[in-house]
N, C-alpha and C positions, 0 to 999 in steps of 0.2 A: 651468575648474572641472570635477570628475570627478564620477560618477553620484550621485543620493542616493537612495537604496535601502530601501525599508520592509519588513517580515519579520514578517506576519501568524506566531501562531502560537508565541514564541518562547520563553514559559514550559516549552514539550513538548522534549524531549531532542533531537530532530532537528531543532527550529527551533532551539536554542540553539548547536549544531554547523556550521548552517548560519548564521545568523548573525557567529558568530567567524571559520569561514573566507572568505566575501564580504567581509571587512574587509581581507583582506592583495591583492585585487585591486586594484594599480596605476590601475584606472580609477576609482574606487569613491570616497567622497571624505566620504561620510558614511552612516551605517547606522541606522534608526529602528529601533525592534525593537517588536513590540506586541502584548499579551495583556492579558486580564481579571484574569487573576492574578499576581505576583509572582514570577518565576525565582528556581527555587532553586539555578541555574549560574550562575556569570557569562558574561557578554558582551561581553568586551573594552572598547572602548571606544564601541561602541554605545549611543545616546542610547534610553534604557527610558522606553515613554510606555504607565503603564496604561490601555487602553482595552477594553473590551467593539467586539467588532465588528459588534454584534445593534444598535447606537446609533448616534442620525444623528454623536455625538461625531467617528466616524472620519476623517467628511470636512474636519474644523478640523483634525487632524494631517496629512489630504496637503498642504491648502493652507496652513499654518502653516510646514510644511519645506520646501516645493517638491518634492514625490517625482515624481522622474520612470520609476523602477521598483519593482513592487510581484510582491513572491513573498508565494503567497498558502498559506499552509502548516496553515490550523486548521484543516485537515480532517480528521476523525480519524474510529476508528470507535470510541473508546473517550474517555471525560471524562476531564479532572483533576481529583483530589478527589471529591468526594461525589456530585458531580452524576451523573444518571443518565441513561436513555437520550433520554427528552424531551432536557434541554440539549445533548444530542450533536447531537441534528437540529435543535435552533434555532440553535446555533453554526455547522454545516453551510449549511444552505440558509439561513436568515433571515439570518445572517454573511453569508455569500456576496451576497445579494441589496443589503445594506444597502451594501457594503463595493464592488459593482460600482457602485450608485447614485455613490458618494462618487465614485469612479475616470473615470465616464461625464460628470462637471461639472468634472474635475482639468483645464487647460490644461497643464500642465507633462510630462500622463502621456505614456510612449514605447511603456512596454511592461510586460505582466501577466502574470506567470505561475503557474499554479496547480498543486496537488499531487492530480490521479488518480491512482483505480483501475482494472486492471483486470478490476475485479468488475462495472465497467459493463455488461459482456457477458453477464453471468449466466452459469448451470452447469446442462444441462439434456441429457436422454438423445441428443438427437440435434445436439449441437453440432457442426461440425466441425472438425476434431483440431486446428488453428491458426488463431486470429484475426489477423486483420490489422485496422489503423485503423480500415477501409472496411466490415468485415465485419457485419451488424444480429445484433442476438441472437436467438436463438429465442425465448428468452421472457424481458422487461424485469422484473429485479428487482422486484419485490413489497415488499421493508419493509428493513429493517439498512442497515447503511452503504452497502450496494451502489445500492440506490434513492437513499441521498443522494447521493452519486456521479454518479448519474445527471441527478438536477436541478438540481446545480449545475453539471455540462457544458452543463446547454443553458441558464442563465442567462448563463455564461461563452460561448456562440454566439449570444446575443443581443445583449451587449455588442461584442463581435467587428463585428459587422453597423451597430449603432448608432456608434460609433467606428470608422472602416476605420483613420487614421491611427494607432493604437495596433497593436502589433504582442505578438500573443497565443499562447499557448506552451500546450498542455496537457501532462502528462507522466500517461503512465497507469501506476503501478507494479503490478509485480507484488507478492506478499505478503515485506514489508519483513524483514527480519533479521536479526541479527546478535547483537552480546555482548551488546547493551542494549534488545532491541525492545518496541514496545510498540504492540500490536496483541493484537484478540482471540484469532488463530489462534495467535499465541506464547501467550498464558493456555494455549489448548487443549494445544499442545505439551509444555506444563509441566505437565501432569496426572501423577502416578503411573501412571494408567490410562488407556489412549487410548481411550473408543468408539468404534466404526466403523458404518458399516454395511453390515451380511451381507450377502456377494456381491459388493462392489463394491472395486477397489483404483485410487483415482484418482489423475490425473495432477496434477504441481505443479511450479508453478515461484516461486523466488526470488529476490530481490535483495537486495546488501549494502549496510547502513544505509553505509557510504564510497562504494560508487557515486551513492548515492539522493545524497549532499552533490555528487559531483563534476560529476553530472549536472545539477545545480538549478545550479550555479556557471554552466554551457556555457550553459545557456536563460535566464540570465538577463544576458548581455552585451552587447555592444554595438548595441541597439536598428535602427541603420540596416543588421543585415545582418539582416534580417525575412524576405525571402526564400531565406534559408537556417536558419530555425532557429527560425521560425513552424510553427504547426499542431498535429497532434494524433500524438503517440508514447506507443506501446506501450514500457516498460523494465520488463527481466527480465535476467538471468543464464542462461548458454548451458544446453540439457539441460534436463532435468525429474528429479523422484525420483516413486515411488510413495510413498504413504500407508505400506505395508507395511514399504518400504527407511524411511523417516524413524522411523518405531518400532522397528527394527533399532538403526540407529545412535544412538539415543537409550537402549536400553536397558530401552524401555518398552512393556510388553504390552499387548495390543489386547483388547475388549470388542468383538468381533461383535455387534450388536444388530439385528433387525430394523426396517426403515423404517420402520413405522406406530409403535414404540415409540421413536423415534429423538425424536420432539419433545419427548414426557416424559421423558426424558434430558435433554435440552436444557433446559426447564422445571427440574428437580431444579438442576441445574449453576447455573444463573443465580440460586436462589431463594437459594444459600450463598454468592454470590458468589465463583463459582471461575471463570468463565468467561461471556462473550457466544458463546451455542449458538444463535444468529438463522437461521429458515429458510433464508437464504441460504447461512449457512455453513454447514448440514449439507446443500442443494446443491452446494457446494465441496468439500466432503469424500465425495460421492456418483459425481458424475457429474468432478470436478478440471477444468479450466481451462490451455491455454494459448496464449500468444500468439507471434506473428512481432514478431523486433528487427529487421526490415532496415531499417525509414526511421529507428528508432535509429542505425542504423549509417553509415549509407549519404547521410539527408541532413541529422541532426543534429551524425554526427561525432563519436560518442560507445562507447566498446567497455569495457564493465565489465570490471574487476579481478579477479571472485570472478565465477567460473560460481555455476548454483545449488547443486550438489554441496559446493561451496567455501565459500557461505553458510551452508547446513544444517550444515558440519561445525564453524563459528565459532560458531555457534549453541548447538550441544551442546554445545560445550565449555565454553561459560558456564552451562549446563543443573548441570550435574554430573552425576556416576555415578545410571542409574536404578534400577531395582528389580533388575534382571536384567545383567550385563555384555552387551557389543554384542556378541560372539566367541558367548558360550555362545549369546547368543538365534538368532542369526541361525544356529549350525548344530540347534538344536534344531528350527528353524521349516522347515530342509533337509532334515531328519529325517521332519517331519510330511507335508512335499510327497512322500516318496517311498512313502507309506502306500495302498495302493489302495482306492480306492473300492469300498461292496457293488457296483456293477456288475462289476467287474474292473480297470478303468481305473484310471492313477495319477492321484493331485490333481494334479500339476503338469501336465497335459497341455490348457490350456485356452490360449487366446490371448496372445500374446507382448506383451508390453507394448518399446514402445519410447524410452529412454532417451536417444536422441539428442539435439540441442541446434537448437532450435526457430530458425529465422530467417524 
């Protein structure tokens, strides 16, 4: 008899993707799929069990099917439907906790694995320039999805500790992307007008919503090789972009805004619902974020598809044309760099930013 496999999360476009492909896994043998609300994709031939995962309900669906793996995918930093920021973080951490309860009384569980960020790290002026697994943050996320992130990693190491025999997978993504994303920082990206904030061009890195599947696929197999493909991974896409370059290639001019005015920005944006502008992420867009793939690579055994450059460009292209062509902006903004400052000095003459590809 081959695995049976439950898929927290599967109403959201990336549980539903992942979902249909864990089905064509030879080992796999049957798929539960499970959300509070109704998918509007199908799911192949995935057995759809509506549950809230905020409810003790969850734990009659592991013990009613026998799951003996569980990818745990409703972590999000953005609801479906109406719901607002509260049910984001009751689905987050009170999911999580309710949904580990259920998992920590399962007999049949083998193995868990769950969808991080790596915003766990936070974004803060003296980071340094690559996280690895092991690395502490300078300063622990304060509020937005990054804090939830953060409490349900150590709900998910508590579990860990209390269960040794269950073998537990974190995956910390980098900011998700592609044709179809749905994340706040894609809202942000899809502005006509990008704010920034003056003085600052930070560092970013991506991954593509087909690694983010192919990846969940590798952590979530064959339970007895736990010591290879257990723990806690950073995934990203090779390289980084600036801030600057992704408003190049999008097409879409930037708003310089000072930092102290940068929250009432944020404020305005969220009040029309155009976007989730949470302290955290306009430290993300401040200070940028990145991290080391080697135990990605190295002991999970896994080498994405689509650098980040590779991402941002599938991206845009599902974006459409912005306000401005990427040719004309991008030599306009070449134009500007070569303007001297009242001191004498050219603007382009300030520190090099590097674009290499992070491991």
């Amino acid at each position: 008899m081959g695995k049976i496999v439950l898929v927290t999360g599967a109403a959201r476009q990336l549980g539903g993707r992942f979902v249909r492909r864990v089905q064509r896994d030879p080992g796999v043998d049957r798929v539960i799929a499970v959300d509070a609300v109704t998918p509007e994709h199908r799911l192949g031939d995935a057995v759809f069990v509506r549950a809230d995962i905020r409810r003790p309900a969850i734990a009659r669906v592991l013990a009613e099917h026998s799951v003996d793996t569980v990818v745990h995918l409703d972590v999000s930093g953005k609801s479906l439907g109406a719901g607002g920021r509260t049910t984001v973080k009751e689905t987050n951490v009170i999911g999580t906790m309710q949904l580990l309860g259920a998992c920590q009384k399962s007999p049949t569980l083998q193995r868990f694995v769950v969808k991080s960020s790596t915003s766990v790290y936070g974004s803060a002026p003296r980071d340094p320039a690559v996280f690895t697994e092991t690395t502490p943050p300078k300063s622990l996320p304060s509020g937005g999805f990054a804090k939830d992130a953060v409490e349900v990693e150590g709900y998910v190491r508590g579990f860990a500790r209390r269960r040794p025999d269950v073998a537990v997978c974190v995956l910390r993504f980098a900011n998700i992307l592609g044709p179809e994303p749905d994340s706040p920082l894609a809202d942000y990206l899809a502005l006509p007008v990008l704010p920034t904030v003056l003085g600052y061009d930070p560092r970013l890195q991506f991954v593509h919503e087909d690694d983010v599947v192919d990846v969940l696929e590798i952590a979530a197999r064959e339970p007895r090789r736990a010591t290879l493909n257990s723990g806690t991974f950073n995934i990203a896409g090779d390289g980084v972009l600036l801030l600057s370059q992704c408003s190049r290639r999008l097409g879409r001019p930037t708003v310089p805004v000072l930092l102290p005015a940068v929250t009432w920005v944020g404020a305005a944006l969220r009040a029309v619902g155009m976007t989730d502008f949470s302290p955290e992420q306009i430290r993300l867009l401040t200070h940028g974020r990145v991290v080391s793939t080697t135990q990605m690579r190295e002991t999970l055994g896994f080498r994405p598809r689509y650098t980040t450059a590779e991402t941002f460009a599938e991206f845009a292209r599902g974006r459409g044309p912005g306000l401005l062509p990427p040719e004309r902006m991008g030599r306009a903004v070449g134009r500007l760099a070569e303007l001297p400052l009242p001191g004498g000095s050219a603007r382009g003459g300030g520190a090099a930013h590097s674009t290499d590809g992070a491991r």
